[in-house]
N, C-alpha and C positions, 0 to 999 in steps of 0.2 A: 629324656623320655624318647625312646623310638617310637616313630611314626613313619614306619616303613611299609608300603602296601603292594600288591602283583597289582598291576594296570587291568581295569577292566575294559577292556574296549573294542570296538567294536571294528570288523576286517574291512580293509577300504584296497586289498588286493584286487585285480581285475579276477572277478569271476570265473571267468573262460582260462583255465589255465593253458588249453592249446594253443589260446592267441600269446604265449609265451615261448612257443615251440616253431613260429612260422620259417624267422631264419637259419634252422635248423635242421628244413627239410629234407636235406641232401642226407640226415645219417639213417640209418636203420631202420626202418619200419617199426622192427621189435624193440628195439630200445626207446622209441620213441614212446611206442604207448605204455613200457616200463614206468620213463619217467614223466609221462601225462597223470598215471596211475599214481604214480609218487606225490608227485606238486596237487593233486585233487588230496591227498589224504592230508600235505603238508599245510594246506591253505587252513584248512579249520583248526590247524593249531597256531595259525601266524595271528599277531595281536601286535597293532598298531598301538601304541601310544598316545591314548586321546582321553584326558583325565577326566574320569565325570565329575568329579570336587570341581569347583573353580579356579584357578589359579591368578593370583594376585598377577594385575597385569603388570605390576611393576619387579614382579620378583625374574630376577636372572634364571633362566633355565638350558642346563649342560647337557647335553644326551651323551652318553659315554657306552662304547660297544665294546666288546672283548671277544677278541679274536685269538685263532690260534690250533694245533694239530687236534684230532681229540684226544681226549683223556689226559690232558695236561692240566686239571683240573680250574677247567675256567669259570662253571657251575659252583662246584667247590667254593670257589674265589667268593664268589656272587653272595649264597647262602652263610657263608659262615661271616662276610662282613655285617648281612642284612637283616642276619637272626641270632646269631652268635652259637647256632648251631653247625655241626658237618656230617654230610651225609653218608652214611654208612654201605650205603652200593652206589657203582656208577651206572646209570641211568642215560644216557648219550640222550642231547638237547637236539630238538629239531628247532624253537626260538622261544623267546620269551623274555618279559620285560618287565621292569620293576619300576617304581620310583619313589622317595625320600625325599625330603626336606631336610637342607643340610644348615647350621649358620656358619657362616666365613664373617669374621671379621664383625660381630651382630648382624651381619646382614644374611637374611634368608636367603638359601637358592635353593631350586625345584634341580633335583639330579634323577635323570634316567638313566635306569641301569639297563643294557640291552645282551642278551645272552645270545649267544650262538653256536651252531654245531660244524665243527671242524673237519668232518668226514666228507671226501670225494662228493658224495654221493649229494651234497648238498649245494656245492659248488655257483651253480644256475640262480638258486634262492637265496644264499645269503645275503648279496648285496641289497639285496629289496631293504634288508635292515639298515644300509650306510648312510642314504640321504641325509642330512643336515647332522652328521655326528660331527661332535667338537672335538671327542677325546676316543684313538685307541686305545685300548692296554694290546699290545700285542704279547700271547705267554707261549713261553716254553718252559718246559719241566727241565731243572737241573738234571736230573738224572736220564735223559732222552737228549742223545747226539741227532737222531733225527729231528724233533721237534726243532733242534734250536737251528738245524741248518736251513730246516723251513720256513724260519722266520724271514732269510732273508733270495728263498727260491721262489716261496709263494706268497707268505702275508703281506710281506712290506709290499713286493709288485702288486696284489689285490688293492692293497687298503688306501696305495698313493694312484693307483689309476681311477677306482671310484672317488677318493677325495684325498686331493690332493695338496689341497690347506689344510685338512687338519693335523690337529698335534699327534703325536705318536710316542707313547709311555710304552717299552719292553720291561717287561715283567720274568722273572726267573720263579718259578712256583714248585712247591714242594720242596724247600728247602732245609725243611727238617729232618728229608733223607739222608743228607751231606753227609752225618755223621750216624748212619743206621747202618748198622751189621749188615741184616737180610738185603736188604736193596745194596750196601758197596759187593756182596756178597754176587748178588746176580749180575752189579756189573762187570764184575773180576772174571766170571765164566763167558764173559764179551769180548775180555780185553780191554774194558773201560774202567774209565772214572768219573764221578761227576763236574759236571762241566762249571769251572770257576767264576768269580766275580770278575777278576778280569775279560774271561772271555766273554762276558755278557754283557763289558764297560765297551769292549771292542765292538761290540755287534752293535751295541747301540749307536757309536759311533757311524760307522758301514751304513746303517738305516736312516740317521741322520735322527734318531731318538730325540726326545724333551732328555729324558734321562734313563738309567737302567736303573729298576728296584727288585730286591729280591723279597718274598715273603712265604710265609707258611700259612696254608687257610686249616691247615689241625689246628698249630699252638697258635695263630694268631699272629706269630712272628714278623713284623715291618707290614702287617696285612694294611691296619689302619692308615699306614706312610702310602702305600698305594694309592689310594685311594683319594687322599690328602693332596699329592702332588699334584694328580691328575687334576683335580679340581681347581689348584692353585697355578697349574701352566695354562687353564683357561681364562680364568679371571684376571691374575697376573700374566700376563704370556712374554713381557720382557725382564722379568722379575731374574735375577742373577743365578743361574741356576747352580751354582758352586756354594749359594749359602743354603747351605740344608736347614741349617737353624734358626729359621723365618720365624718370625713373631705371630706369622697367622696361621690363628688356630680354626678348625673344623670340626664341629660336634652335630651329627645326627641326631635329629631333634626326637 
């Protein structure tokens, strides 16, 4: 049975977003009250993670964020694990949080899912979401040479300066394009091709990854492995990471 719910909860951001803006004084006037204006509209969409259910004080709980360029469907990723639906337009995330009750092993854990938005523009805000995350997924789109060379010019530098212990899952997303006409299509009039398992084993490598997984949030393809591992590099975090075919299983209650 899924028992998947959006967090209701209430914003525990500092109110004043310009006491956000103080060491920043030195840029632009005009940009400044751009992005005063920005962070005031972003705040009432920001939602801390404060479960009004109770939660069993003894049950484990993961916060897991997902990072990454936009449009590499990290949203996507989100909805189609947590509904088993996918969304038919992109909609660019300014944040948003979910959480599930997963079993590992019989044993329940409280998993937060934390969404994020990829765009410049948000740069200032994101990290407000990092504190106490256990697990990245850091994505890039197979088919997006940018995306994945950002993994390692901006995500990984973001994600290991605000937290530095945590684990870090790279994720390869839309991987059902690999073999689609129209997209090898567009990427042939680039001079590309979609970017390999290898190069995504290397990168992982380079970022110093838990591990690379690639999946598809359309067909579902390796979606649920994502997800799984992540959950299982936190619980288990010395656990052999060459035996892919672990005994412990993970079902969404």
């Amino acid at each position: 049975m899924l028992s998947f719910k959006r967090s209701k909860s209430k914003q525990s951001v500092d109110d004043d977003p310009d006491n956000q803006h103080h060491h920043h004084h030195h840029q632009h006037n005009q940009h400044n009250q751009h992005n005063d204006g920005m962070l005031r509209r972003l705040h009432s969409n920001f939602r801390y993670r404060k479960e009004t259910t109770s939660v069993d004080s003894t049950m484990q709980s993961i916060k897991l964020v997902v990072v990454g360029d936009g449009a590499v469907g990290k949203t996507c990723l989100l909805i189609s694990y947590t509904s088993n639906s996918f969304p038919t337009e992109y909609v660019p995330t300014v944040f948003d949080n979910y959480s599930a009750n997963v079993m590992v092993d019989n044993k329940t854990v409280s998993l937060g899912l934390w969404d994020t938005a990829g765009q410049e523009d948000y740069d200032r805000l994101r990290p407000l979401s990092y504190p106490q995350t256990d697990v990245f997924l850091i994505c890039f789109a197979i088919i997006s040479q940018t995306s994945y060379t950002n993994v390692k010019s901006k995500w990984w530098p973001e994600v290991s300066h605000h937290c530095p212990n945590s684990t870090i899952i790279l994720v390869g997303t839309k991987c059902d394009l690999r073999d689609d006409r129209e997209a090898l299509e567009k990427l042939r009039e680039k001079n590309q091709q979609p970017l390999t398992a290898q190069q995504g084993e290397q990168m992982a490598k380079d970022i110093k990854a838990f591990c690379y997984l690639e999946c598809s949030a359309l067909t579902q393809k390796g979606l649920k492995q994502v997800f799984d591992e992540a959950i299982k590099a936190v619980i288990f975090p010395d656990r052999d990471k060459s035996n892919k075919s672990s005994k412990t299983k993970c079902t969404i209650l």
